[in-house]
C-alpha positions in Angstrom: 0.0 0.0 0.0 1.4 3.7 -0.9 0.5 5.8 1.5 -1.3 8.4 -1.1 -3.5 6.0 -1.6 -7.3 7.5 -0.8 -10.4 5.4 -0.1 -12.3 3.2 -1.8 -13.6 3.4 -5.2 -17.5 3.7 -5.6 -18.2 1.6 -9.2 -21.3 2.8 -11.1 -24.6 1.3 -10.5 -26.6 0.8 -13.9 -30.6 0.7 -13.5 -32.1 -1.4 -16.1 -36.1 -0.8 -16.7 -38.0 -4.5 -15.8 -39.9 -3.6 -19.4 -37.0 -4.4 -21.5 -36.3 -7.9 -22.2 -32.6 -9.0 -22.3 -30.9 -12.1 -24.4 -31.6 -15.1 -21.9 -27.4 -15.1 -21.3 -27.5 -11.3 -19.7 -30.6 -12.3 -17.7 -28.3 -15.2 -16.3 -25.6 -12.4 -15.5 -27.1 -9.7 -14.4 -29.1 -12.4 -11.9 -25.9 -13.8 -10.5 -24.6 -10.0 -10.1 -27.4 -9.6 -7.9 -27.2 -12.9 -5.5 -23.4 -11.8 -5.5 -24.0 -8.5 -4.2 -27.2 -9.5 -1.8 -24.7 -12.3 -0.2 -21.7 -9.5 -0.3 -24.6 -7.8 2.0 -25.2 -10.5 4.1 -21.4 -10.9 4.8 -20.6 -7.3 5.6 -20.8 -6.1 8.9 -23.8 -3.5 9.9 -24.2 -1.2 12.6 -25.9 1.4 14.1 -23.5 4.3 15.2 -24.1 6.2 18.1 -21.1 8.9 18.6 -20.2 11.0 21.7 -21.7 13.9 20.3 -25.6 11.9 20.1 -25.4 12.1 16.0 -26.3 8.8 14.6 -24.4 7.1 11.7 -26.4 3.4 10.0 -24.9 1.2 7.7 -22.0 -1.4 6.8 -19.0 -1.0 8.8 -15.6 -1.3 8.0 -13.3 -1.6 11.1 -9.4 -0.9 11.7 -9.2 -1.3 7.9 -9.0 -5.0 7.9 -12.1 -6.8 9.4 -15.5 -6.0 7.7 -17.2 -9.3 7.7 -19.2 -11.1 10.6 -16.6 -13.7 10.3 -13.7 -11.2 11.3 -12.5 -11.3 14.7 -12.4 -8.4 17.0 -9.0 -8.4 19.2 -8.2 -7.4 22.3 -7.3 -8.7 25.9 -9.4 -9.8 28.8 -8.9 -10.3 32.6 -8.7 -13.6 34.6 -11.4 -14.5 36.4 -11.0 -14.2 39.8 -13.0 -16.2 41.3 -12.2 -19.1 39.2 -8.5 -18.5 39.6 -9.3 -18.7 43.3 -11.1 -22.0 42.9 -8.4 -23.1 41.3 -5.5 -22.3 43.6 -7.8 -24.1 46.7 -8.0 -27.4 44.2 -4.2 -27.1 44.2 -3.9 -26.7 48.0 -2.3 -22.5 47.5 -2.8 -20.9 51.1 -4.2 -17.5 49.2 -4.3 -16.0 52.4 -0.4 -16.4 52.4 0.5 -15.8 49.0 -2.1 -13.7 48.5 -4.0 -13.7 44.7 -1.7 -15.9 43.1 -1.3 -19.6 41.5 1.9 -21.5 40.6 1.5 -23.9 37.8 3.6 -26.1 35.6 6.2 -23.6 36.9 3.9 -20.4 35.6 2.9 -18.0 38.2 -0.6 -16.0 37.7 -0.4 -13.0 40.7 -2.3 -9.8 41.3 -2.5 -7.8 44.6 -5.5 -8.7 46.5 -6.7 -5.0 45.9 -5.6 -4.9 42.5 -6.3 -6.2 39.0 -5.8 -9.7 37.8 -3.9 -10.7 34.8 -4.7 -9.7 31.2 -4.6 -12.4 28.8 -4.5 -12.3 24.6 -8.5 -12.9 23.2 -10.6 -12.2 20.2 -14.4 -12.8 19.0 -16.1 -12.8 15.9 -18.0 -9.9 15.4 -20.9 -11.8 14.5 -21.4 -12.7 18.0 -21.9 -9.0 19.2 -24.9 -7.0 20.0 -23.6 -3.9 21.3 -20.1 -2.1 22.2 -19.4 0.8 24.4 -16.5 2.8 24.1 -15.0 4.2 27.7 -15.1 7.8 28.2 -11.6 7.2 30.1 -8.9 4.3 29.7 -11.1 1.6 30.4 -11.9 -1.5 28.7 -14.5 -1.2 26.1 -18.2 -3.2 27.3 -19.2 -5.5 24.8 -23.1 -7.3 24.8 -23.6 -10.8 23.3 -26.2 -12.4 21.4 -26.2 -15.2 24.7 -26.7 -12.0 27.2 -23.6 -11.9 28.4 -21.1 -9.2 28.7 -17.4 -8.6 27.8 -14.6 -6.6 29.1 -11.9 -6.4 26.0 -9.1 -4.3 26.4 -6.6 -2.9 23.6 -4.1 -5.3 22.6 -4.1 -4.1 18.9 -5.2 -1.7 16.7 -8.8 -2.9 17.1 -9.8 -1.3 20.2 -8.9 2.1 21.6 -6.5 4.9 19.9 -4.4 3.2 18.1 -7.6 2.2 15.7 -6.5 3.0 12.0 -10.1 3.7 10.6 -13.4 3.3 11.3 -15.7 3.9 8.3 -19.6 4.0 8.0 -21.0 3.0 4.6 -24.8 4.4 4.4 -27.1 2.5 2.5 -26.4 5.6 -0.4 -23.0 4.6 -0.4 -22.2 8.2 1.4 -18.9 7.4 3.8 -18.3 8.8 7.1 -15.0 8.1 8.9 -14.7 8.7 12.8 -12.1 8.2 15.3 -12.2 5.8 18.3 -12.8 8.8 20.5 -16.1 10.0 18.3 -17.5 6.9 18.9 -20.2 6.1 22.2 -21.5 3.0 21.0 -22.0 0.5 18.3 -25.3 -1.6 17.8 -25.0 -4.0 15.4 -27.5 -6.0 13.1 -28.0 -7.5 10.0 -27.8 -5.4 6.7 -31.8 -4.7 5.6 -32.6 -6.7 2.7 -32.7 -3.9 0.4 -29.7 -2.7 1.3 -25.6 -3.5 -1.4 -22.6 -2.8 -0.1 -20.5 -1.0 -2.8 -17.7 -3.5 -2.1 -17.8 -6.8 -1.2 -15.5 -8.7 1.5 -12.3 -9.8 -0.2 -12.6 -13.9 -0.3 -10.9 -16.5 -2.4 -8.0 -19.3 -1.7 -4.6 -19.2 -0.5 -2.3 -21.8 -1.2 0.8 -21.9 0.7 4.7 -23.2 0.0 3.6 -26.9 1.7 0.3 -27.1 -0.9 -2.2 -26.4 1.7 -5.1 -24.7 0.7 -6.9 -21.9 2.8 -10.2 -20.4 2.5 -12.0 -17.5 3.3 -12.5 -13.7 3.7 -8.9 -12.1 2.9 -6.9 -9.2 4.3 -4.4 -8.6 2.2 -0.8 -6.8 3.9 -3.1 -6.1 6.5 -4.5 -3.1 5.1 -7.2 -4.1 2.1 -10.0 -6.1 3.0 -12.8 -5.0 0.2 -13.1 -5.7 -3.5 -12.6 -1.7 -3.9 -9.3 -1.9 -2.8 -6.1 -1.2 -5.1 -3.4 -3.3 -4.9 0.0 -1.3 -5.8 2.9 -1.7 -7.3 5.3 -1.1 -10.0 5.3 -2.4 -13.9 8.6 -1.8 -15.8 9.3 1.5 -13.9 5.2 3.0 -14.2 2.8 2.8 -10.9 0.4 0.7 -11.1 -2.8 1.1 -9.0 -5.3 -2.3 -9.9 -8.9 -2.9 -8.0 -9.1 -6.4 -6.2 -12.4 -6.4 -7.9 -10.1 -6.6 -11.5 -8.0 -9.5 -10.0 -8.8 -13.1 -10.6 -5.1 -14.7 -8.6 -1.8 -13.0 -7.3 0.9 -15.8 -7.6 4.3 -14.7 -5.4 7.5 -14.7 -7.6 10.8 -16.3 -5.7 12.8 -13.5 -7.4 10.1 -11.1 -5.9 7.2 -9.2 -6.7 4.0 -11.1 -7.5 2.4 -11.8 -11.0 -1.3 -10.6 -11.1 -3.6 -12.4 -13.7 -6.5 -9.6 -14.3 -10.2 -11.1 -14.8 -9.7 -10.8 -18.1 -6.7 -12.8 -19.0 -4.3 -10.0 -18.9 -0.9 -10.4 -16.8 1.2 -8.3 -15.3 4.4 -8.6 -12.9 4.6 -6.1 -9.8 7.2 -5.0 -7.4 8.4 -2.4 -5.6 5.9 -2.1 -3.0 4.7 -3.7 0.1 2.0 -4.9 -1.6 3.9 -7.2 -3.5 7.6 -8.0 -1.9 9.3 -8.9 0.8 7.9 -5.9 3.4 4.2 -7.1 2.9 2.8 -7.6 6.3 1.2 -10.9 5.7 -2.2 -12.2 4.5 -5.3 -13.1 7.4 -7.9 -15.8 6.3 -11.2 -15.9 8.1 -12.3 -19.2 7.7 -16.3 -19.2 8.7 -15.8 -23.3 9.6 -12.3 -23.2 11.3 -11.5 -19.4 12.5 -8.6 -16.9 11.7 -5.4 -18.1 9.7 -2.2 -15.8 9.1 0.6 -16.8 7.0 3.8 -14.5 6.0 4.0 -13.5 3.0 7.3 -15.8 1.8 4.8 -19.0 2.3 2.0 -18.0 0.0 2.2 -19.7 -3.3 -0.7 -18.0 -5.0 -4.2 -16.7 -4.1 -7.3 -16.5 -6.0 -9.7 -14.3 -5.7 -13.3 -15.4 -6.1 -17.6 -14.8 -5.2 -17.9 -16.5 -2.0 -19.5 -20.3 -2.7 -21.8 -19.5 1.1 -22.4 -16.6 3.1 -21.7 -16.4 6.6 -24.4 -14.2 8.1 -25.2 -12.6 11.5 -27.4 -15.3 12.3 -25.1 -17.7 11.7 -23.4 -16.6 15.2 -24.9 -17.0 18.3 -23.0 -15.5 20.9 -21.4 -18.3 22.8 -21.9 -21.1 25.3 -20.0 -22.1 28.0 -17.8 -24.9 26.8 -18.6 -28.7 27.8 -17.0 -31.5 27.0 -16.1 -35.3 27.8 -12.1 -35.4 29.1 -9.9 -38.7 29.4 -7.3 -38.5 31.4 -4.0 -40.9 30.9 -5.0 -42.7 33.9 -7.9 -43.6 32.1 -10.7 -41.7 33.6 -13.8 -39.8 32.0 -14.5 -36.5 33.2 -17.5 -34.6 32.1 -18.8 -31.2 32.6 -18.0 -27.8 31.9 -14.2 -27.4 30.6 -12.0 -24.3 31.2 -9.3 -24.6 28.3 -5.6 -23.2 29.5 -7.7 -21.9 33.2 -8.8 -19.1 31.0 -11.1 -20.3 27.8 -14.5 -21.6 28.5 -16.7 -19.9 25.4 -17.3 -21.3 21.9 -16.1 -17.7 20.8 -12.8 -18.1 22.4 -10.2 -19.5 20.1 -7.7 -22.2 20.7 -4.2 -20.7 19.8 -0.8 -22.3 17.8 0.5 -22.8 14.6 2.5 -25.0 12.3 4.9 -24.5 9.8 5.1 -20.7 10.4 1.3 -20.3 9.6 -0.9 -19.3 13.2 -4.0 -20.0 14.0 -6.7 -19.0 16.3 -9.6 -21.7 16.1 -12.7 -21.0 17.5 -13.6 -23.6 19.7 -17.6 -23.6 18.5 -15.8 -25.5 15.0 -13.6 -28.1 17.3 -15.1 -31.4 18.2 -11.8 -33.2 19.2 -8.5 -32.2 21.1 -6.1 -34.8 21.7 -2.9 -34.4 23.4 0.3 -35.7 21.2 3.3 -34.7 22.7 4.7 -32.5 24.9 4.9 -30.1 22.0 1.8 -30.1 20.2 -1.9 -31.8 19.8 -4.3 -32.8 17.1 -7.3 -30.6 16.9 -10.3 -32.3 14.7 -12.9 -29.8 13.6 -16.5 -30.9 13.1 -16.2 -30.2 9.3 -13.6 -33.3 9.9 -10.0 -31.3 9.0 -7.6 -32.3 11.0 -4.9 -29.8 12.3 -1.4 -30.5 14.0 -1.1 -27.3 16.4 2.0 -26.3 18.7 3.6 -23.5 19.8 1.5 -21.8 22.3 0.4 -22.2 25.8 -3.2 -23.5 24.5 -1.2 -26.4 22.9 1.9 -27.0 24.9 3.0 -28.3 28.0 3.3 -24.7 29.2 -0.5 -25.1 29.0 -2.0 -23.8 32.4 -4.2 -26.3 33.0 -7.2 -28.0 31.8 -10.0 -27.2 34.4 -13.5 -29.6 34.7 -16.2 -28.0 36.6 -17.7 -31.4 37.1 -21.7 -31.8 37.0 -21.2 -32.6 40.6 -19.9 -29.7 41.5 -16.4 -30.8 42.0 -13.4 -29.2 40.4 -10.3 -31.3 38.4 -7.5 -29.5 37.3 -5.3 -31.1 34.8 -1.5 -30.7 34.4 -0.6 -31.5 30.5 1.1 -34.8 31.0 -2.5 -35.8 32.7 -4.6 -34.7 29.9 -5.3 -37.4 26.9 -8.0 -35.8 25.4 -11.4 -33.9 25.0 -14.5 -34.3 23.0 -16.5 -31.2 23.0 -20.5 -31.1 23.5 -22.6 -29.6 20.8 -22.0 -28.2 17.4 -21.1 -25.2 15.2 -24.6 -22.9 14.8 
């Protein structure tokens, strides 16, 4: 991305009178241009803006440049629990009123002064599962309301929450943008687009094949920055700028020598370099897989990508705001433990994601797509998703023997905490919704 690059283009929009009857083939066209843009609708996020000032702003939302689908994930950070942290530390025989708030595990301490806060830890949720955020007047977490009635506390750990957020743009159903500044902002309700109402861009989507042939799909943010079909990616062509729409893009294949080759819709090629679009200072590529969560691979593993209409939607019904995690756990002493599972003594939503990577690629699964964790080594598990992928995950303290714990709040009302070289497994209740 240059950084005299402006917003958005707005294509035009051509009205066609319902008396004139078209060749049979344009019918078929101009019919699939509509599903295309009443599904890009359906995809988009859409909110109601409230800002500090009492105006009111209504339409599709584009957040922190990057997420603008219900499928993106909202980052931030979230305190421990304290009371379960406390539960825990009695299960482990910790005299709190010695040590005060704290818990040694697997040689990892979690501490806070008895008066003070407790620890912050790294969290995320798709913004489908949101029905209301408050911004703080001061340096407080921002409040978040769930579809499931609960409420959230999320902090900023990126640029998604609080100053540092890049952009935050209100498309109105006239196509009429209005940017505001974390600080403008009181509150966000969101809600599904009307059914009248097209986005003039539609969520970047297609498949990313990386350097070891696996193939990703999903809604794509390209070097962190473009996320909508109106997007330009930049570079340069035998010494000219070039400035190309996604919307004109049909795959971007990464040269070794550098640069990228972009094959146009239309057949036409071209080789780009020169920017960070295209060589070795792009920021990396984020997949929001609707079935499995968020992906992010470095630029020097993508192959190619290609661009392409999305084969489903994945509207805001689609989310449902969370439920507390249950499960069935086997221990390696070969007993079954079933109730309500705390995953690292810190995730127990189907919102929250499970955390690691492999072969430089990271991934935050959200655990409402796992139905199967098993333990493998010390180093890493297997996670099986209930679309029946398989992924080998490591590298993290959800995956990892540094893993805090796997807590059972038992249906009896009993509490087990597991150490990692305890834990065999877990078969999650329930499904995807």
């Amino acid at each position: 991305m240059r950084a005299r690059r402006g917003w958005p283009r707005v294509g035009f929009v051509v009205c066609v009178a319902s008396s004139i009857a078209l060749p049979e083939g344009l019918q078929g066209q101009v019919a699939r241009a509509g599903q295309a843009a009443q599904q890009g609708a359906e995809d988009r996020i859409w909110g109601v803006v409230t800002t500090t000032q009492g105006r009111r702003h209504e339409g599709f939302l584009r957040w922190d440049l990057n997420e603008a689908a219900w499928a993106d994930v909202l980052h931030g950070s979230k305190a421990a629990d304290p009371e379960l942290q406390d539960r825990i530390a009695e299960t482990l025989g910790e005299d709190l009123a010695v040590r005060g708030r704290s818990v040694e595990y697997l040689g990892v301490r979690i501490s806070w002064e008895r008066d003070g806060e407790p620890p912050m830890s790294q969290s995320g949720i798709p913004f489908g599962h949101l029905l209301w955020l408050e911004v703080p007047t001061e340096d407080e977490p921002a409040r978040l309301g769930l579809k499931s009635g609960e409420e959230l506390l999320l902090s900023g750990r990126s640029s998604d929450l609080g100053p540092g957020l890049r952009a935050f743009v209100v498309e109105d159903p006239r196509g009429d943008r209005t940017e505001l500044g974390w600080r403008d902002v009181a509150r966000v309700d969101f809600r599904p687009a009307p059914a009248t109402a097209a986005p003039s861009a539609r969520r970047l989507y297609g498949t990313i094949e990386d350097r070891w042939g696996d193939r990703w799909t999903g809604f794509v943010s390209w070097d962190l920055d473009e996320a909508l079909t109106s997007d330009i990616l930049d570079g340069e062509e035998d010494g000219r700028d070039r400035d190309v729409p996604f919307a004109d893009i049909r795959q971007v294949d990464r040269r070794v020598e550098g640069g990228a080759r972009v094959t146009l819709v239309d057949g036409r090629e071209m080789v780009l370099e020169g920017t960070n679009d295209v060589d070795d200072g792009h920021r990396g590529i984020h997949v929001s897989d609707p079935h499995l969560g968020q992906i992010a691979l470095e630029w020097g593993d993508v192959r190619s990508v290609r661009f392409a209409v999305p084969t489903e939607s994945a509207p805001y019904h689609l989310f449902d705001g969370g439920t507390r995690l249950r499960g069935t756990v086997s221990t390696e002493g070969g007993e079954t433990l079933v109730g309500r599972v705390i995953w690292d003594a810190d995730e127990s939503w189907t919102w929250e994601s499970l955390d690691g990577s492999r072969r430089g690629r990271s991934f935050e699964v959200e655990f409402r797509h796992i139905a199967r964790i098993e333990r493998r080594s010390s180093r890493g598990v297997e996670v099986t998703l209930r679309d029946g992928r398989t992924l080998d995950l490591r590298d993290s303290t959800d995956v990892d023997e540094s893993n805090r714990g796997i807590v059972i709040e038992l249906d009896d009302g009993g509490l087990r905490v597991l150490e990692w070289d305890e834990f065999e497994s877990v078969d999650f209740a329930g499904g995807a919704r």
